[in-house]
PyMOL CGO cylinders between C-alpha atoms (Angstrom):
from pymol import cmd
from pymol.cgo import CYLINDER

trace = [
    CYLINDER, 0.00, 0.00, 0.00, 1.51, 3.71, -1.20, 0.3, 1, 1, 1, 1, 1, 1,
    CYLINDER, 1.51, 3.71, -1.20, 0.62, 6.68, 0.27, 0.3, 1, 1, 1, 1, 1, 1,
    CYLINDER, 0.62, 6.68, 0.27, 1.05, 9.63, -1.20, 0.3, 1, 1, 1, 1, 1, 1,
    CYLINDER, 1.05, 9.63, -1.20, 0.80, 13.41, -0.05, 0.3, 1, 1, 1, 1, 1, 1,
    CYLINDER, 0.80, 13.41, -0.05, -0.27, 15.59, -3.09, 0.3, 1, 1, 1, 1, 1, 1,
    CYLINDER, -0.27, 15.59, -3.09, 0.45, 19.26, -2.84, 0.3, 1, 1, 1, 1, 1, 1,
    CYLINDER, 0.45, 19.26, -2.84, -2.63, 21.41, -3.83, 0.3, 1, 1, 1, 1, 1, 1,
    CYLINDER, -2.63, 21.41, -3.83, -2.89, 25.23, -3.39, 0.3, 1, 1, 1, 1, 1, 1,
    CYLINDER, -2.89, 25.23, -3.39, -0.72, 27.50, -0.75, 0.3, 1, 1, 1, 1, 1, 1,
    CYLINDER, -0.72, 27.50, -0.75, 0.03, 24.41, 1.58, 0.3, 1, 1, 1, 1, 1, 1,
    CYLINDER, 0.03, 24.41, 1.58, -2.84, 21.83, 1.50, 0.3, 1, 1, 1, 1, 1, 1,
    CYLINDER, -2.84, 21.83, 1.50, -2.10, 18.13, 1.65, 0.3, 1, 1, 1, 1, 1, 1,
    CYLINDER, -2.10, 18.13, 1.65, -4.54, 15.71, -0.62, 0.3, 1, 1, 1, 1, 1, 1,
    CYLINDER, -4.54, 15.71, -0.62, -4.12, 12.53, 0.65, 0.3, 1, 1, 1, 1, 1, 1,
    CYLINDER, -4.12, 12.53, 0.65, -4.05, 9.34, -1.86, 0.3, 1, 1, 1, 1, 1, 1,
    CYLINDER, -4.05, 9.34, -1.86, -3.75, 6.12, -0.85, 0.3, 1, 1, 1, 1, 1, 1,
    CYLINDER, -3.75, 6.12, -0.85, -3.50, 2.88, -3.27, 0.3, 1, 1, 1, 1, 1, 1,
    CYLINDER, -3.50, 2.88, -3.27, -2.55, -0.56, -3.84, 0.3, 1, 1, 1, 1, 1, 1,
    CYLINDER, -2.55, -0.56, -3.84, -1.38, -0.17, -7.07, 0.3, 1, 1, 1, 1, 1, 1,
    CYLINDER, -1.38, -0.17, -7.07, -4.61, -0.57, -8.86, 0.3, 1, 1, 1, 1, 1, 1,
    CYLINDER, -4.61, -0.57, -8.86, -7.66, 1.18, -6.81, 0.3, 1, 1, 1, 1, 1, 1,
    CYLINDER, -7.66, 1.18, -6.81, -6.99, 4.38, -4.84, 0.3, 1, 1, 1, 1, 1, 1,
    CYLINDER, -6.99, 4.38, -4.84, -8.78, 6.53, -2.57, 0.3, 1, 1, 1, 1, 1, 1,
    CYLINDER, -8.78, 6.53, -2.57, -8.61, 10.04, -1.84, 0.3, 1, 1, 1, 1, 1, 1,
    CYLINDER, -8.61, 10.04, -1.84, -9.36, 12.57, 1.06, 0.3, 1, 1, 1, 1, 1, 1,
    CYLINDER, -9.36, 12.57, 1.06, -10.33, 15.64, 1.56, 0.3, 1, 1, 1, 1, 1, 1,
    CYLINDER, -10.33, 15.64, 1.56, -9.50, 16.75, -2.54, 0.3, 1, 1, 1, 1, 1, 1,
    CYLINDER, -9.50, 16.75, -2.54, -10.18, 20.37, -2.65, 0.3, 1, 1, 1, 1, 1, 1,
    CYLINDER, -10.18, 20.37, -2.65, -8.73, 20.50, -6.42, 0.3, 1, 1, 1, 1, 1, 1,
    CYLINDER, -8.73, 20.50, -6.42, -9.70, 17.69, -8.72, 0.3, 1, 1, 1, 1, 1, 1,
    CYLINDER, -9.70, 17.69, -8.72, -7.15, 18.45, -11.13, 0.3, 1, 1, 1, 1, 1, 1,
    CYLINDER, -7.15, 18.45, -11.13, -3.99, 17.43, -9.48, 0.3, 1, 1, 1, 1, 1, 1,
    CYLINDER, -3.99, 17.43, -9.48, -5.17, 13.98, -8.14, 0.3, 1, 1, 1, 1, 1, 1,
    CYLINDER, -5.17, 13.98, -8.14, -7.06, 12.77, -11.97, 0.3, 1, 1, 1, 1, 1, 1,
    CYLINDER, -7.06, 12.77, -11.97, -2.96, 13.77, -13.28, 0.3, 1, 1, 1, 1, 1, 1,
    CYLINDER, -2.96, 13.77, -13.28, -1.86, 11.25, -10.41, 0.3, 1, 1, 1, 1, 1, 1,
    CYLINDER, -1.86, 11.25, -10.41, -4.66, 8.77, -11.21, 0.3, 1, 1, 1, 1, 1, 1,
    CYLINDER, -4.66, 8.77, -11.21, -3.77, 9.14, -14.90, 0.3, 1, 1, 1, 1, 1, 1,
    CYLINDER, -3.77, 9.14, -14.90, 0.07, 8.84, -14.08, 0.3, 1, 1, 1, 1, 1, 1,
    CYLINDER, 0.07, 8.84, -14.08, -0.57, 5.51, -11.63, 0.3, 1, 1, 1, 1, 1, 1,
    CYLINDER, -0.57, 5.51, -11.63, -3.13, 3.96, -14.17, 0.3, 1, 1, 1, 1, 1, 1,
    CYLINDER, -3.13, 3.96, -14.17, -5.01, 3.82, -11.11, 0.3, 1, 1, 1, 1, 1, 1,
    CYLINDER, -5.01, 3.82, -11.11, -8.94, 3.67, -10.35, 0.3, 1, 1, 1, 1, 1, 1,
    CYLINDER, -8.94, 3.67, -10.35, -10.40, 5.94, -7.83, 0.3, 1, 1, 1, 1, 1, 1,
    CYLINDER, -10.40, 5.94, -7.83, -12.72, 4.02, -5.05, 0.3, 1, 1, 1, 1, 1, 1,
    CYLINDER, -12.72, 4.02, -5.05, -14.04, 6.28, -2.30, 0.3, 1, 1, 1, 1, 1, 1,
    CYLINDER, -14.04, 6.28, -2.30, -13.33, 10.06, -1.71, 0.3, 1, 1, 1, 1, 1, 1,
    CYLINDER, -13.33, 10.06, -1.71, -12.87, 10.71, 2.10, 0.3, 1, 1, 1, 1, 1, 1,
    CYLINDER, -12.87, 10.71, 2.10, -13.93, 14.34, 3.46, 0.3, 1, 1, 1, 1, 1, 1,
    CYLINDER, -13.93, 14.34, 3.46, -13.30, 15.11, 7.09, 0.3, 1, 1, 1, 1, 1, 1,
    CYLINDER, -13.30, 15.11, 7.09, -14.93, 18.40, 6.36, 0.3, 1, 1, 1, 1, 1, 1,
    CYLINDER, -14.93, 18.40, 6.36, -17.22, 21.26, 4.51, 0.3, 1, 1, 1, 1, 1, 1,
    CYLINDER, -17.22, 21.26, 4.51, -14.40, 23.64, 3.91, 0.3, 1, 1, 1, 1, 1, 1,
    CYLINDER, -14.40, 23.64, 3.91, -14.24, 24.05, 0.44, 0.3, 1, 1, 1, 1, 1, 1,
    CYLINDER, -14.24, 24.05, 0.44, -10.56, 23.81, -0.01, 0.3, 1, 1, 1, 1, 1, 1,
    CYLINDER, -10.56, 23.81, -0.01, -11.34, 20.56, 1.23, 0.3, 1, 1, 1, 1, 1, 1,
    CYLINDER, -11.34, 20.56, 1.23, -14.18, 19.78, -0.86, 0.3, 1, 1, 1, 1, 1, 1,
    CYLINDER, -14.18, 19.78, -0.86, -14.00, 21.61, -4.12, 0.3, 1, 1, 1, 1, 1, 1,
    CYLINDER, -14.00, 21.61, -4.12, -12.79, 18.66, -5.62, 0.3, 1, 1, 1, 1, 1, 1,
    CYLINDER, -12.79, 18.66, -5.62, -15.52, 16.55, -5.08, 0.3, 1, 1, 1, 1, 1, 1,
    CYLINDER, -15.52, 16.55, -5.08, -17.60, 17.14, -7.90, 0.3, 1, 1, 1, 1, 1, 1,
    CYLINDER, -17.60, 17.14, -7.90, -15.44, 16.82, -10.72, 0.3, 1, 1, 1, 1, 1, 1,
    CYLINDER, -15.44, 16.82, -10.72, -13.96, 13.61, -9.22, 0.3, 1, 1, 1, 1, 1, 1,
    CYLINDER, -13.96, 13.61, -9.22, -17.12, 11.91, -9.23, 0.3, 1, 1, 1, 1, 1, 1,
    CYLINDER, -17.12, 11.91, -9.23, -18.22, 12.86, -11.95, 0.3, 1, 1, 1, 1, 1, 1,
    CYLINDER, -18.22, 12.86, -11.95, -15.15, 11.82, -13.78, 0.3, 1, 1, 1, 1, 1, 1,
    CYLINDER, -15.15, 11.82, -13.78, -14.38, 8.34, -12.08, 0.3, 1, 1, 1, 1, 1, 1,
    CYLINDER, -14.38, 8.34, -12.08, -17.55, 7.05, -10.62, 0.3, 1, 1, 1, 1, 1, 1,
    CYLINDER, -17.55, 7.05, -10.62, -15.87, 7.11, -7.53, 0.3, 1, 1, 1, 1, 1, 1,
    CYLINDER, -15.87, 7.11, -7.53, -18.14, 6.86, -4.01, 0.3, 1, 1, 1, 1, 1, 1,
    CYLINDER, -18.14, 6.86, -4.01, -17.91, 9.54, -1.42, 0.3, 1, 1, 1, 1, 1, 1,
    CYLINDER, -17.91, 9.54, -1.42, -18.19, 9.20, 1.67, 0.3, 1, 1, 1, 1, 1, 1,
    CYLINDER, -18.19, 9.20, 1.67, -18.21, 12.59, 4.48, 0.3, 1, 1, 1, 1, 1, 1,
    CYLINDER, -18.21, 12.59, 4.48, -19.36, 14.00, 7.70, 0.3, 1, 1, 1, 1, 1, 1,
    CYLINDER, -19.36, 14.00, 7.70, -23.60, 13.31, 8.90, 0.3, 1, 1, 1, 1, 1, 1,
    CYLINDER, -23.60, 13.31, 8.90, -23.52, 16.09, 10.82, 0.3, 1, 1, 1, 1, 1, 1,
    CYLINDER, -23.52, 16.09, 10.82, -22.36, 19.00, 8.13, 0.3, 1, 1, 1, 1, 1, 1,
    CYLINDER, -22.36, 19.00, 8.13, -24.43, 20.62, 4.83, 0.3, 1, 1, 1, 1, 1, 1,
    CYLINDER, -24.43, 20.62, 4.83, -22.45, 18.67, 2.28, 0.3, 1, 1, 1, 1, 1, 1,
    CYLINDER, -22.45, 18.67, 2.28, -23.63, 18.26, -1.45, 0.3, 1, 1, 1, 1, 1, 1,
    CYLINDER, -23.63, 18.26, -1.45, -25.29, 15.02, -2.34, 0.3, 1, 1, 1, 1, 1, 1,
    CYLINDER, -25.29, 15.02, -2.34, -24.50, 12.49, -3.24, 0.3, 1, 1, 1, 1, 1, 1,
    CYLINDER, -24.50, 12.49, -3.24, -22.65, 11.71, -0.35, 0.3, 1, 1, 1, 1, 1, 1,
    CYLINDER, -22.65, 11.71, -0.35, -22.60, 8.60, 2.23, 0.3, 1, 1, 1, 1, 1, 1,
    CYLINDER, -22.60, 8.60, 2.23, -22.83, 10.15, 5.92, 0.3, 1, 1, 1, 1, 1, 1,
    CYLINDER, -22.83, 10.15, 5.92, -20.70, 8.67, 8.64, 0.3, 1, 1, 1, 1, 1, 1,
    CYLINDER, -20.70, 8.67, 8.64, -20.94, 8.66, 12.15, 0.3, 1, 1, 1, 1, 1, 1,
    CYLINDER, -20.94, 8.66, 12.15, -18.66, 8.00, 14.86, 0.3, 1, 1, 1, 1, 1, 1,
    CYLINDER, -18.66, 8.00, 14.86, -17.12, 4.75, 15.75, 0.3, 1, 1, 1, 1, 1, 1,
    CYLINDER, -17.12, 4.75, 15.75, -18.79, 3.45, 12.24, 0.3, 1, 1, 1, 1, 1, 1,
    CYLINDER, -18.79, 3.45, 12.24, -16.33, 1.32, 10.14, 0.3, 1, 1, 1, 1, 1, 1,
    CYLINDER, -16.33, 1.32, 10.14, -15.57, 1.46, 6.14, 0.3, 1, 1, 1, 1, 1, 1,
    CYLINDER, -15.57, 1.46, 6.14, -14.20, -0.75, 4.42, 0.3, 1, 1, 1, 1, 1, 1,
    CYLINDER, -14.20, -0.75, 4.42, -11.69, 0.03, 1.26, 0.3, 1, 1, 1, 1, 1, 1,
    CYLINDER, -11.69, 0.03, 1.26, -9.05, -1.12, -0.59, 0.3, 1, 1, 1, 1, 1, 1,
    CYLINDER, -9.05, -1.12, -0.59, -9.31, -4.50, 1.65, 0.3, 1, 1, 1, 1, 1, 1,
    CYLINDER, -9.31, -4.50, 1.65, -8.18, -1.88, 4.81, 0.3, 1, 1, 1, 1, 1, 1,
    CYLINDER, -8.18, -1.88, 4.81, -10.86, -1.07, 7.85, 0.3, 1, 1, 1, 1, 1, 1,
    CYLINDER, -10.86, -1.07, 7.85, -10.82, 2.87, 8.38, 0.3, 1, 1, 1, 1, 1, 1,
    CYLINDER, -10.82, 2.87, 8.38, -13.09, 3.71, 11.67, 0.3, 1, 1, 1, 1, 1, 1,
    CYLINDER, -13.09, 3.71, 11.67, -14.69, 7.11, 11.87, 0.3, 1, 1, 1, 1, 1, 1,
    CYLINDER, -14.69, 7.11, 11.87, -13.79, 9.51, 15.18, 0.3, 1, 1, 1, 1, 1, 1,
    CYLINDER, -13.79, 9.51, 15.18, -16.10, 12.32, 16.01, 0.3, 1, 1, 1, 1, 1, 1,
    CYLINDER, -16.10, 12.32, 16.01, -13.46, 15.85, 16.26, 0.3, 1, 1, 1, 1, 1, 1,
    CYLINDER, -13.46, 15.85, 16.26, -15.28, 18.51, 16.47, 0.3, 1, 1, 1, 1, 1, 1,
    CYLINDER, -15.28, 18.51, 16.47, -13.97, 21.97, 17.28, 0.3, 1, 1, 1, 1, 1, 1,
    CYLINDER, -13.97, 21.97, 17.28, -12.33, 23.06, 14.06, 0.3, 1, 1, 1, 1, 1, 1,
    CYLINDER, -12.33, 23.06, 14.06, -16.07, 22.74, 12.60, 0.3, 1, 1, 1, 1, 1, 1,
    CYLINDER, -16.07, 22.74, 12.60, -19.40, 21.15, 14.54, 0.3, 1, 1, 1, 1, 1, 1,
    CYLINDER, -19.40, 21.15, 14.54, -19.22, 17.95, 12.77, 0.3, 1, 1, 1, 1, 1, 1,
    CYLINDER, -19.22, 17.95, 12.77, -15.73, 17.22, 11.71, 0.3, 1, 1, 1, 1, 1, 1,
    CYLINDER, -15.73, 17.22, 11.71, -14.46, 13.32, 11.50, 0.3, 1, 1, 1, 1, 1, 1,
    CYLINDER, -14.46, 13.32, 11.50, -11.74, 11.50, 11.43, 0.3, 1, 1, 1, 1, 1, 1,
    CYLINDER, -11.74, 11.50, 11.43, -10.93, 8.04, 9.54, 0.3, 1, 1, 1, 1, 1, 1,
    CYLINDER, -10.93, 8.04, 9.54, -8.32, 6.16, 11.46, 0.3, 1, 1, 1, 1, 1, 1,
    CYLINDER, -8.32, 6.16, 11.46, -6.77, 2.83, 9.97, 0.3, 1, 1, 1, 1, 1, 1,
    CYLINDER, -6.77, 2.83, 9.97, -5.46, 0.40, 12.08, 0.3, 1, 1, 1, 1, 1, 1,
    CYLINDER, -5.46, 0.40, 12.08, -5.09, -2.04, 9.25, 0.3, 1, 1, 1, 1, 1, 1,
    CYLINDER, -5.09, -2.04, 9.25, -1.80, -0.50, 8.33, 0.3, 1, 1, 1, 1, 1, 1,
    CYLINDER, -1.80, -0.50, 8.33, 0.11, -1.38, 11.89, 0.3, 1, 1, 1, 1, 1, 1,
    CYLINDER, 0.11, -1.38, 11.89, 3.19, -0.86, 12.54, 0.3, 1, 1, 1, 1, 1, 1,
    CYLINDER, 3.19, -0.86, 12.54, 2.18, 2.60, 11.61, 0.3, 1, 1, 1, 1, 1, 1,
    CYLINDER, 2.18, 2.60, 11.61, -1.55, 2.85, 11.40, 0.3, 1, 1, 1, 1, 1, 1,
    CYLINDER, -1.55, 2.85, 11.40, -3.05, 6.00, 9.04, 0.3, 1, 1, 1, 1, 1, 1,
    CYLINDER, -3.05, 6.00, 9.04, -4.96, 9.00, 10.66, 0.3, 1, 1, 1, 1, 1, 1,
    CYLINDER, -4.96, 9.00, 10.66, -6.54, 10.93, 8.15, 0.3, 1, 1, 1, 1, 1, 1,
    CYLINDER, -6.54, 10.93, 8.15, -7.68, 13.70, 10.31, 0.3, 1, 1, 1, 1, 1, 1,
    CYLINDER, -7.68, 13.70, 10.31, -8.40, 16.74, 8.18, 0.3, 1, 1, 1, 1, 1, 1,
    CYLINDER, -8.40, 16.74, 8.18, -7.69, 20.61, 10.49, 0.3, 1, 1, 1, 1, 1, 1,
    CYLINDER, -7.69, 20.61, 10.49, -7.99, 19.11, 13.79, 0.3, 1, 1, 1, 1, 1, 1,
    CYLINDER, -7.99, 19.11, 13.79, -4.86, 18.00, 14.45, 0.3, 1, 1, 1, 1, 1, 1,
    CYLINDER, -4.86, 18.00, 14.45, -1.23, 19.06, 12.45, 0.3, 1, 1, 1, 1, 1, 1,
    CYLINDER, -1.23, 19.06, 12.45, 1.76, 18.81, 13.08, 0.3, 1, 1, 1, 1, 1, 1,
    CYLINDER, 1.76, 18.81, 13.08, 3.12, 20.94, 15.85, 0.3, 1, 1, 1, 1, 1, 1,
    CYLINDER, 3.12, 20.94, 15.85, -0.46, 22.23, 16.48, 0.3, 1, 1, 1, 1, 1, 1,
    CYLINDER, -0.46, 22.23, 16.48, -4.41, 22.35, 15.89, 0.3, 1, 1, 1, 1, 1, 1,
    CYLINDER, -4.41, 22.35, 15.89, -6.88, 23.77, 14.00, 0.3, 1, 1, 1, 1, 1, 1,
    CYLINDER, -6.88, 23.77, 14.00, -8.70, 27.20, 14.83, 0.3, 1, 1, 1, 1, 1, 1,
    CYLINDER, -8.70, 27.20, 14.83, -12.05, 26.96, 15.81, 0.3, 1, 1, 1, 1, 1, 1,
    CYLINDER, -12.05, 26.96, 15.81, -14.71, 28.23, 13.56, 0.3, 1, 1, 1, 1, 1, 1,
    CYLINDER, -14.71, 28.23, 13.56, -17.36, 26.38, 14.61, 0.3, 1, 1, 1, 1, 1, 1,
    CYLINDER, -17.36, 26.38, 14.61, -17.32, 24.42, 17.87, 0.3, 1, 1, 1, 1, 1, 1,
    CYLINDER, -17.32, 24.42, 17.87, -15.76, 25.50, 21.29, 0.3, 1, 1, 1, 1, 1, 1,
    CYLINDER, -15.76, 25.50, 21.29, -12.71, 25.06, 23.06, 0.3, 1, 1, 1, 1, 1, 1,
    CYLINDER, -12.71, 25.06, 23.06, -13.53, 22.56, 25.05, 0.3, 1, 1, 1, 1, 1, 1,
    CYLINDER, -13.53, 22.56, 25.05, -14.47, 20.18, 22.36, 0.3, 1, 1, 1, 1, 1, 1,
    CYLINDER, -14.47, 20.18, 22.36, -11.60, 20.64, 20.48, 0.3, 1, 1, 1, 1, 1, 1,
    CYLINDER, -11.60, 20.64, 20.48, -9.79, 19.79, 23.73, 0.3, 1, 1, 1, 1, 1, 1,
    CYLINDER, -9.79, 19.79, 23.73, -11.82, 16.76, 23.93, 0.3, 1, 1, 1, 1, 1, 1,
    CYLINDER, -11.82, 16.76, 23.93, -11.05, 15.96, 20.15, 0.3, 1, 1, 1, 1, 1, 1,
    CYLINDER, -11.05, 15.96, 20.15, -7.37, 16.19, 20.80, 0.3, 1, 1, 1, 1, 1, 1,
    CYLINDER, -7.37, 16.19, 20.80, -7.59, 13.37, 24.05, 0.3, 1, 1, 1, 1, 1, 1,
    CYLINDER, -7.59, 13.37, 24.05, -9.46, 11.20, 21.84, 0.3, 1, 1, 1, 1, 1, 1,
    CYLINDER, -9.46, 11.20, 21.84, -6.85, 11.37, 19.61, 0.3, 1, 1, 1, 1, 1, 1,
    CYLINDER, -6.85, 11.37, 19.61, -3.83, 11.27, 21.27, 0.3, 1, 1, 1, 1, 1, 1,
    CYLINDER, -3.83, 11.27, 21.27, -4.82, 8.11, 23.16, 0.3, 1, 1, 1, 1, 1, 1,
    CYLINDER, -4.82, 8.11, 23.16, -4.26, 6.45, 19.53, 0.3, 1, 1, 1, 1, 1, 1,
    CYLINDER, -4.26, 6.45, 19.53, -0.73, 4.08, 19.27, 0.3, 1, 1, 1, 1, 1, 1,
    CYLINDER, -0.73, 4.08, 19.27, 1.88, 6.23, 19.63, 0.3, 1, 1, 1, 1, 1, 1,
    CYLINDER, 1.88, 6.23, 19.63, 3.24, 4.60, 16.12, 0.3, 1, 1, 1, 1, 1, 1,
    CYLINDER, 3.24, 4.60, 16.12, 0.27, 6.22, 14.17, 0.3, 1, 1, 1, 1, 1, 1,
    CYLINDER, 0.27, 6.22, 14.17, 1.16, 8.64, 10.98, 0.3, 1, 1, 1, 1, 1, 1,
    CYLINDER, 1.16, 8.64, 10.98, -0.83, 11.93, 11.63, 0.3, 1, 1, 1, 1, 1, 1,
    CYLINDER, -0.83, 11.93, 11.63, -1.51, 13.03, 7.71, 0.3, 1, 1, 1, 1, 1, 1,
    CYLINDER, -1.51, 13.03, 7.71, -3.59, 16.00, 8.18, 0.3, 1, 1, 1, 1, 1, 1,
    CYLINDER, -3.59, 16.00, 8.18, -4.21, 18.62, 5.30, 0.3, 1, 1, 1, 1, 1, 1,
    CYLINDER, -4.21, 18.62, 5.30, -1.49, 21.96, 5.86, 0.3, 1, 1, 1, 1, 1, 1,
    CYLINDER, -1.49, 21.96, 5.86, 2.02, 22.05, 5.62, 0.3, 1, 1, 1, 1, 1, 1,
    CYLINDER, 2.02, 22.05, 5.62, 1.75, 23.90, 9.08, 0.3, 1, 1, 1, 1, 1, 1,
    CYLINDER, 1.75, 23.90, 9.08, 5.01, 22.32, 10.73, 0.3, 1, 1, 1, 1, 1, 1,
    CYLINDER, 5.01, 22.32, 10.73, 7.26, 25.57, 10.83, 0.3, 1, 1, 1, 1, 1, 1,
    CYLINDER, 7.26, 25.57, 10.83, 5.26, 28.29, 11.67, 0.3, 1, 1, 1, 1, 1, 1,
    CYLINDER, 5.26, 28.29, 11.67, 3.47, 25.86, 14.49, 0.3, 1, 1, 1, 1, 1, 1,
    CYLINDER, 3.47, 25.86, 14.49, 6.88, 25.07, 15.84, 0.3, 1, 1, 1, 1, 1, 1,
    CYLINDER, 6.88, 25.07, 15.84, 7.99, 28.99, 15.39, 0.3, 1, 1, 1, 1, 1, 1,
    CYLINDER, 7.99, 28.99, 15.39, 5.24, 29.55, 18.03, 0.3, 1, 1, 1, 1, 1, 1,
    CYLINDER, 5.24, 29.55, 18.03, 5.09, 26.57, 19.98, 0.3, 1, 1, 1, 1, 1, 1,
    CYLINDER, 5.09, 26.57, 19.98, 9.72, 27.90, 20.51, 0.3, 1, 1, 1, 1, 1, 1,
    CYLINDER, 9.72, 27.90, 20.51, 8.63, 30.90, 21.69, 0.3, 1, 1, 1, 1, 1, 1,
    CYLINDER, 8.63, 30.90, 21.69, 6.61, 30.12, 24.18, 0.3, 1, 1, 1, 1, 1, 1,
    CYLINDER, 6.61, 30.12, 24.18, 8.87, 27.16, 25.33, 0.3, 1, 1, 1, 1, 1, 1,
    CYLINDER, 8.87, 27.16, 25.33, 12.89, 28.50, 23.95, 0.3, 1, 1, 1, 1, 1, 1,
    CYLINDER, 12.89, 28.50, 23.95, 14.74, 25.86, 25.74, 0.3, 1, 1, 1, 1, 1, 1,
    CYLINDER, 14.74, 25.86, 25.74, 12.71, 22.45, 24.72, 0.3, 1, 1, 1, 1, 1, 1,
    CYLINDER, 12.71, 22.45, 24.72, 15.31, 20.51, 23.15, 0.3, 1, 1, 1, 1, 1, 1,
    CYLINDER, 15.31, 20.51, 23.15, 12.66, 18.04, 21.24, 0.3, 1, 1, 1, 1, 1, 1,
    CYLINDER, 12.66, 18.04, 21.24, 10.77, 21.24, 19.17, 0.3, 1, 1, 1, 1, 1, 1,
    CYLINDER, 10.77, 21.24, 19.17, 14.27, 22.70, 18.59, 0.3, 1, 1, 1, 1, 1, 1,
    CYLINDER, 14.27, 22.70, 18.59, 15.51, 19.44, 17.29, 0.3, 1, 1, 1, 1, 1, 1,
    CYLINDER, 15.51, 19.44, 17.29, 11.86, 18.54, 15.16, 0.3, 1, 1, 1, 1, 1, 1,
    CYLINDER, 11.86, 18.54, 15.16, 12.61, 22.66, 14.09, 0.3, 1, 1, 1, 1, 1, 1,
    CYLINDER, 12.61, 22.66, 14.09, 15.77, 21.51, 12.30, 0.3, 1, 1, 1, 1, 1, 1,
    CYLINDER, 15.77, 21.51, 12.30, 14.63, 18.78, 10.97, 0.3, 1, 1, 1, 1, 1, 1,
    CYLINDER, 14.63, 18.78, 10.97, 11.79, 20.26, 9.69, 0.3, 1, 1, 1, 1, 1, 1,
    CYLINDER, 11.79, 20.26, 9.69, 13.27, 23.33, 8.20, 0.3, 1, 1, 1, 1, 1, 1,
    CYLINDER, 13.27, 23.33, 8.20, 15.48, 20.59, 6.23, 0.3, 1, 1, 1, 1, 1, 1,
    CYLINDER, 15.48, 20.59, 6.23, 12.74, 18.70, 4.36, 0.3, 1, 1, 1, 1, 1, 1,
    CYLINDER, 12.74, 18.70, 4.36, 11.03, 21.92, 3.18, 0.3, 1, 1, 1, 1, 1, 1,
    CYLINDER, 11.03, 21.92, 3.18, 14.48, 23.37, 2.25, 0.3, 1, 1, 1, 1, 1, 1,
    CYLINDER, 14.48, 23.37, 2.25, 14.15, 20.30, -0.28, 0.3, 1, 1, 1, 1, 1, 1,
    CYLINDER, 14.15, 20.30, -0.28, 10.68, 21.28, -1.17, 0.3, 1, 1, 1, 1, 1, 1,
    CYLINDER, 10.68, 21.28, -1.17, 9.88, 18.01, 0.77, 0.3, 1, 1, 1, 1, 1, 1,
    CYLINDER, 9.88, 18.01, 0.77, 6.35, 17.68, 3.12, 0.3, 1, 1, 1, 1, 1, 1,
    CYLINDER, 6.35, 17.68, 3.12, 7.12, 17.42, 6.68, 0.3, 1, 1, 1, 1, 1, 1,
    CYLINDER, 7.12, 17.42, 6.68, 4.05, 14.59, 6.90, 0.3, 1, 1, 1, 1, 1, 1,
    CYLINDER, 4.05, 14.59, 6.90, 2.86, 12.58, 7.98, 0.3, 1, 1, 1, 1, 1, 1,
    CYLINDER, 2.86, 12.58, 7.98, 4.24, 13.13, 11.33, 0.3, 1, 1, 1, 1, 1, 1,
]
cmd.load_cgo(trace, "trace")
């Protein structure tokens, strides 16, 4: 199984994963950069994951269904165009022979999921949109503080192995403000470097 980050806009992450022959996609806010990877792959899109209504999450949808047939699949609790399967929490999917299990995180919006894949162990996937990034969370548009805090427990009591591939390339300017209010932590200095070296090589910094 390949996973692949695809760049789209400023710093959004599409995520596509694949076996070589089916793929699926989430949260595809362009269209036009996943059908070139689909056309480069010679592979056939499945399922279309959204976490979320923002549209540079979701502007993709259309075109992608339209063009491949593929199913999608997004939050019960959000105004999302139809057709669209609605999942709630703790139901299970599955695709591309994997089992991805949906977690309620609200905060960033009122109804924002998660699809977390424990299939892919040593290093299960968590596909977990603007609630959690690397170095940080989301802002909150929608819901409150103390559900995003809520959101971020339920999440961090995942395996400590588990690839966080949420949808900015948010690393440096998290960890720019998570060193100044903590100078001395040796681990965000270190992650800092390390970081500032993959995108000095035009490289993503997730998953994480």
């Amino acid at each position: 199984m390949k996973l692949i980050p695809i760049p789209a806009f400023s710093d959004n992450y599409i995520w596509l994963l694949h076996d070589g022959h089916q793929a699926l996609v989430v949260d595809p806010g362009d269209a036009s950069p996943v059908l070139e990877v689909l056309r480069s792959l010679s592979l056939k899109l499945q399922a279309i994951l959204v976490t979320h209504h923002h549209p540079d999450h979701t502007a993709g949808v259309a075109s992608l269904r339209e063009t491949t047939g593929a199913r999608v699949f997004g939050p019960a609790r959000e105004i999302m165009p139809e057709p669209l399967t609605r999942l709630v929490h703790a139901q299970r999917l599955n695709l591309l022979g994997l089992t991805f299990e949906v977690i309620d995180v609200p905060g960033h919006t009122s109804g924002h999921i998660a699809y977390y894949c424990a299939d892919m162990a040593p290093q299960p996937l968590l596909f977990c949109g603007d609630t959690l990034f690397s170095g940080g969370c989301g802002r909150l548009f929608e819901g409150t503080p103390d559900q995003m805090l809520a959101s971020l427990d339920t999440l961090a009591a995942l395996p400590p192995a588990t690839l966080v591939c949420c949808t900015h390339e948010y690393t440096l300017s998290n960890l720019k403000f998570a060193l100044a209010a903590d100078p001395h932590n040796q681990a965000l200095i270190d992650y800092n470097v390390a970081a500032s070296a993959l995108r000095a090589r035009h490289q993503p910094t997730l998953p994480s």
